[in-house]
C-alpha positions as CSV (number, residue, x, y, z in Angstrom):
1,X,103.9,-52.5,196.9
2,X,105.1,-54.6,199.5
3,X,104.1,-52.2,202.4
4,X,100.5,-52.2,200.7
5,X,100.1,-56.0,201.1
6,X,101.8,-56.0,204.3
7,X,99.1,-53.7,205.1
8,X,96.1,-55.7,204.1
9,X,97.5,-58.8,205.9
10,X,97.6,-57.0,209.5
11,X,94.0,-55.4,208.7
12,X,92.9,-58.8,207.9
13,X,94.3,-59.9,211.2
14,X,92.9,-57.6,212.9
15,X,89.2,-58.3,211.3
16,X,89.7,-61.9,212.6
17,X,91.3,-61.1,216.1
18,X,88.1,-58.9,216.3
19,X,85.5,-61.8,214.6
20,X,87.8,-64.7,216.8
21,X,85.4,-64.5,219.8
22,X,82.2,-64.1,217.6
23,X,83.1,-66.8,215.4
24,X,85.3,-69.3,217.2
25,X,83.8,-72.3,215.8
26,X,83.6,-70.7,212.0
27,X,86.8,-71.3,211.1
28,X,87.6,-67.6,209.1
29,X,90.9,-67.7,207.4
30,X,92.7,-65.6,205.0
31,X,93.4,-66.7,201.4
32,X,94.1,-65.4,197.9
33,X,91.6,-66.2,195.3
34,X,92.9,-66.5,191.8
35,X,89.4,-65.4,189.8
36,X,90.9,-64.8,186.4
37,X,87.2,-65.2,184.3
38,X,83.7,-62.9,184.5
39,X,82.2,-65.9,186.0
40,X,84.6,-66.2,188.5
41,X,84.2,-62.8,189.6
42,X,80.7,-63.1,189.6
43,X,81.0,-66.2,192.0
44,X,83.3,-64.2,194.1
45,X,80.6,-61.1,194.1
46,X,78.1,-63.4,195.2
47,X,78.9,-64.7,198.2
48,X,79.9,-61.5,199.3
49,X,83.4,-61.2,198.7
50,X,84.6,-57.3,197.9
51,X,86.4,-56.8,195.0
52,X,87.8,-53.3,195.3
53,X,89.6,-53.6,198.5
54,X,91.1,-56.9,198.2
55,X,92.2,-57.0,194.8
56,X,96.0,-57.6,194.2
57,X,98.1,-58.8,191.2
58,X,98.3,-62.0,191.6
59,X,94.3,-62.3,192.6
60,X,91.9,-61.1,195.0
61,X,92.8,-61.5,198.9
62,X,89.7,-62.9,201.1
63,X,88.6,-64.0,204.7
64,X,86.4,-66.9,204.0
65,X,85.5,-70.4,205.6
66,X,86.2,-73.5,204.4
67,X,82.7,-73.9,202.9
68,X,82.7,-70.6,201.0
69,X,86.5,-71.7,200.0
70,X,84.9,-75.3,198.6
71,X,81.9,-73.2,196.7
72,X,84.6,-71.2,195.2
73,X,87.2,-74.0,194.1
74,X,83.4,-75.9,192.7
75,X,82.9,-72.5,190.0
76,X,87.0,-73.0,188.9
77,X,88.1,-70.4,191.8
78,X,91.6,-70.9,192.2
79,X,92.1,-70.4,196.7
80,X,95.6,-70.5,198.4
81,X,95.9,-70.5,201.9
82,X,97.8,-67.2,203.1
83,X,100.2,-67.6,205.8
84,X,102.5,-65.4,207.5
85,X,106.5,-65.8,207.1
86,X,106.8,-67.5,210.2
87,X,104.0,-70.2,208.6
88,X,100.9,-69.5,210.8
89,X,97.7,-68.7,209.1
90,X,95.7,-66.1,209.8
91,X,93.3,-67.6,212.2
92,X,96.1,-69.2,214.4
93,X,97.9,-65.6,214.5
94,X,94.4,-64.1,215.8
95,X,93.5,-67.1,218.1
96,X,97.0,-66.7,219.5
97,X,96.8,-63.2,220.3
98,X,93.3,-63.4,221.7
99,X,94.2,-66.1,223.8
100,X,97.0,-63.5,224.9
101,X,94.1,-61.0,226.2
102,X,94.5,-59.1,223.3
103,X,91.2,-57.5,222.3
104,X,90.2,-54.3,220.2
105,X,87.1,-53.6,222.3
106,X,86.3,-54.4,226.0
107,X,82.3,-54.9,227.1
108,X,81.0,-53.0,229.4
């Protein structure tokens, strides 16, 4: 189970190192939403969060903004910031590493 959320957390790294140069002023982070009510859910559905693939025991794992995260904790949406073991969110991991040259896709 442990390699499974190890897993997610690298592809949501990757989704952000990808989104970084698209969305540098956004603000995308990861974070683990604890939705435990239909309602909640519903909220979660809504703003376009998927359900399938980031669903976990302890909640449902997200990349959201601040704003989406404050519409979220409004409806009774429990957020947590996830960070990595070394204490870096998501965004800093993926800033860092562009800022390294690193980049999925080059223009042509």
């Amino acid at each position: 189970m442990k390699v499974r959320g190890v897993v997610v957390a690298l592809t949501a790294l990757l989704v952000l190192a990808i989104a970084v140069p698209a969305s540098a002023g956004v603000g995308l982070n990861a974070y683990r939403a604890k939705a435990k009510s239909v309602k909640q859910l519903r909220e979660l559905k809504r703003l376009g969060f998927d359900l399938t693939e980031g669903k976990r025991r302890k909640g449902v794992e997200i990349i959201a903004t601040k704003a989406q995260v404050r519409k979220l904790r409004r409806a009774g949406v429990k957020t947590k910031l996830i960070r990595t073991k070394s204490g870096r969110t998501a965004l800093k991991a993926a800033a860092s590493q562009a800022a390294g040259g690193w980049q999925v896709f080059l223009e042509q």
